[in-house]
C-alpha positions in Angstrom: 0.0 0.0 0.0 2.6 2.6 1.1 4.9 1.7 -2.4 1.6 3.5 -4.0 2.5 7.0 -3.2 5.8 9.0 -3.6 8.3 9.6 -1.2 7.9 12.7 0.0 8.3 14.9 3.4 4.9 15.9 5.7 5.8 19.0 5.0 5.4 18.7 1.1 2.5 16.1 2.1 0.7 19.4 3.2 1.0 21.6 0.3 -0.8 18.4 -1.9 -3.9 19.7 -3.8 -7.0 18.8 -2.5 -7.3 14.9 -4.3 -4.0 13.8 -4.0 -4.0 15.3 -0.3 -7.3 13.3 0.3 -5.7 10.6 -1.1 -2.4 10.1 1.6 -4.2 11.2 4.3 -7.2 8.4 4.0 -4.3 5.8 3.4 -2.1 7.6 6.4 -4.8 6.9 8.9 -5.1 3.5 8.3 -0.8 2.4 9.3 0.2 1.2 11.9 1.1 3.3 15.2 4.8 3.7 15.8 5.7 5.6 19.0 9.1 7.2 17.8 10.5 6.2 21.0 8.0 8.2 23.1 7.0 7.1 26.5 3.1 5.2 26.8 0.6 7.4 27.6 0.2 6.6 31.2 3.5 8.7 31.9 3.0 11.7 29.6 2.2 14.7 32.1 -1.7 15.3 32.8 -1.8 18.3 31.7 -0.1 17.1 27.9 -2.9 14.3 28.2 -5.8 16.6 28.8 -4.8 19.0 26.0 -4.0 16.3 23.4 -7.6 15.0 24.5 -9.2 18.2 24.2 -7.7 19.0 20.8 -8.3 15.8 19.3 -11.9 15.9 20.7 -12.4 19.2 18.4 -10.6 18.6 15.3 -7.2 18.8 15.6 -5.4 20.6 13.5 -1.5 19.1 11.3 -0.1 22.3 13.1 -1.4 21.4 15.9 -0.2 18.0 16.0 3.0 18.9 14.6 3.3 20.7 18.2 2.2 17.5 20.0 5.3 16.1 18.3 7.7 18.2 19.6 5.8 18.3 22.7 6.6 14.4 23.1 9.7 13.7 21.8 11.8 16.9 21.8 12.6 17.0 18.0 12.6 20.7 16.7 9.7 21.0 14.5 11.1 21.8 11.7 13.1 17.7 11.7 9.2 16.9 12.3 8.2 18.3 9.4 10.9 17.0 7.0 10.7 13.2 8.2 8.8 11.4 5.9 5.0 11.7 5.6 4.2 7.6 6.6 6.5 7.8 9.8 4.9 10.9 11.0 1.3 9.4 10.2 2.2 6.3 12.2 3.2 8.5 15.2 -0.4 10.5 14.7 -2.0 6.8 14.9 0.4 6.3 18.1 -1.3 9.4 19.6 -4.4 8.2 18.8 -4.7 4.9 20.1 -2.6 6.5 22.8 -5.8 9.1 23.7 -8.4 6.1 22.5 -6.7 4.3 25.4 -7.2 7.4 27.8 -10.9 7.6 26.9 -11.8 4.1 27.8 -10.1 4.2 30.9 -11.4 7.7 32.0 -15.1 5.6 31.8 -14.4 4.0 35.1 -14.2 7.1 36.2 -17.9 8.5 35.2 -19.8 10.0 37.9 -23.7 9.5 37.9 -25.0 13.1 40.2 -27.7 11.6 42.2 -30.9 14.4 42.3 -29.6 16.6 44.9 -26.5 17.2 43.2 -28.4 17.9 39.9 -30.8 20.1 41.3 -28.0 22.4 43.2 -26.5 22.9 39.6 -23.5 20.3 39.6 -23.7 20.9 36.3 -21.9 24.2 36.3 -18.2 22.7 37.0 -18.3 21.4 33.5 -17.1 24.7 32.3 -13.9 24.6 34.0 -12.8 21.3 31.6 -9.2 19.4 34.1 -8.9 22.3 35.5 -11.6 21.4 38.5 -9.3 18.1 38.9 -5.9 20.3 38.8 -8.0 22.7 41.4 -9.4 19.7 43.4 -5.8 17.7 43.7 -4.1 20.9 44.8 -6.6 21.5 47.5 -7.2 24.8 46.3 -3.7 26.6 46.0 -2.7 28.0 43.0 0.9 27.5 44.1 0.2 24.1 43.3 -1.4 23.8 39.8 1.7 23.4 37.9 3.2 20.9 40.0 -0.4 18.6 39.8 -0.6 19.7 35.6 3.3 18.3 35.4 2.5 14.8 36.9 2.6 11.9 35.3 -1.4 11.0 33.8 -1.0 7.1 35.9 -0.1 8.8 39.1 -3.5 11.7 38.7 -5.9 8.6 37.0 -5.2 6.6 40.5 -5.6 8.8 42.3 -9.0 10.1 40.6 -10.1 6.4 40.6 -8.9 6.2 44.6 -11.7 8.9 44.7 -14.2 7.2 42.8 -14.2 4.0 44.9 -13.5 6.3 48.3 -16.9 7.9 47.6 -18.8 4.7 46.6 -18.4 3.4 49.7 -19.0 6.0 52.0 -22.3 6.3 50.3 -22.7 2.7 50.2 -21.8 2.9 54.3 -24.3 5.8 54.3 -27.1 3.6 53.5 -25.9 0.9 55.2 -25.9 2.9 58.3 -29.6 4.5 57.7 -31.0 1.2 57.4 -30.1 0.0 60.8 -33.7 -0.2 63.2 
């Protein structure tokens, strides 16, 4: 599949016209994910994670990911963009499957508001996106926000799932308790 297109560098890959463009970028998404040497996802910093997710969430942009890049694996951007166009594509799948992975681990962390929580507007927190988790895990100090953004994503998710089970059981306790005659 890859011998059907012609060498050239991502950066010439995005001054193709519109067809040919089309063309390597449907076969581009479907190779294989190759991490350049990049660390797993689980010890990128929380705060790269978030964004990433975020932007990929709302249509990332090449110049955007070209940034993720460098953000990942040091290499000045312009290298980035003068690697071949398959090895870069292979590290976008990387990313992907990397955030894919992210996604379905975040759902054991989904939080059902019972009616009380709903009705005293809950709701509104969704506005602030990670930062309520950055906020939360630094109890409140902003002296603390960059240190919480710069940890690794494995050591915030345990934590955040820590929470999740913490407060399952006191509220399973809780009703325990309130049964009793």
């Amino acid at each position: 599949m890859e011998n059907e297109f012609k060498k050239c560098s991502f950066a010439e890959f995005l001054e193709l016209g519109a067809d040919e463009f089309s063309r390597y970028e449907s076969t581009g998404k479907l190779l294989k994910p190759d991490p350049w040497n990049a660390k797993p996802v689980m010890e990128w910093q929380f705060i790269q994670v978030k964004e990433i997710q975020n932007l990929m969430n709302n249509g990332l942009s090449y110049e955007q990911f070209i940034k993720i890049v460098h953000d990942l694996t040091d290499i000045d951007i312009e290298k980035i963009i003068q690697k071949d166009w398959i090895s870069v594509f292979k590290f976008f799948k990387f990313v992907e499957s990397s955030i894919k992975e992210v996604n379905e681990l975040e759902k054991k962390l989904a939080y059902e508001p019972d009616v009380i929580e709903e009705n005293s507007g809950i709701e509104m927190f969704n506005q602030f996106g990670h930062f309520v988790t950055i906020d939360r895990l630094a109890g409140g100090d902003p002296l603390k926000y960059e240190q919480i953004a710069r940890m690794e994503y494995s050591v915030i998710f345990s934590k955040l799932f820590l929470n999740v089970v913490d407060m399952q059981f006191t509220k399973n306790y809780q009703t325990q308790i309130n049964r009793k005659p």
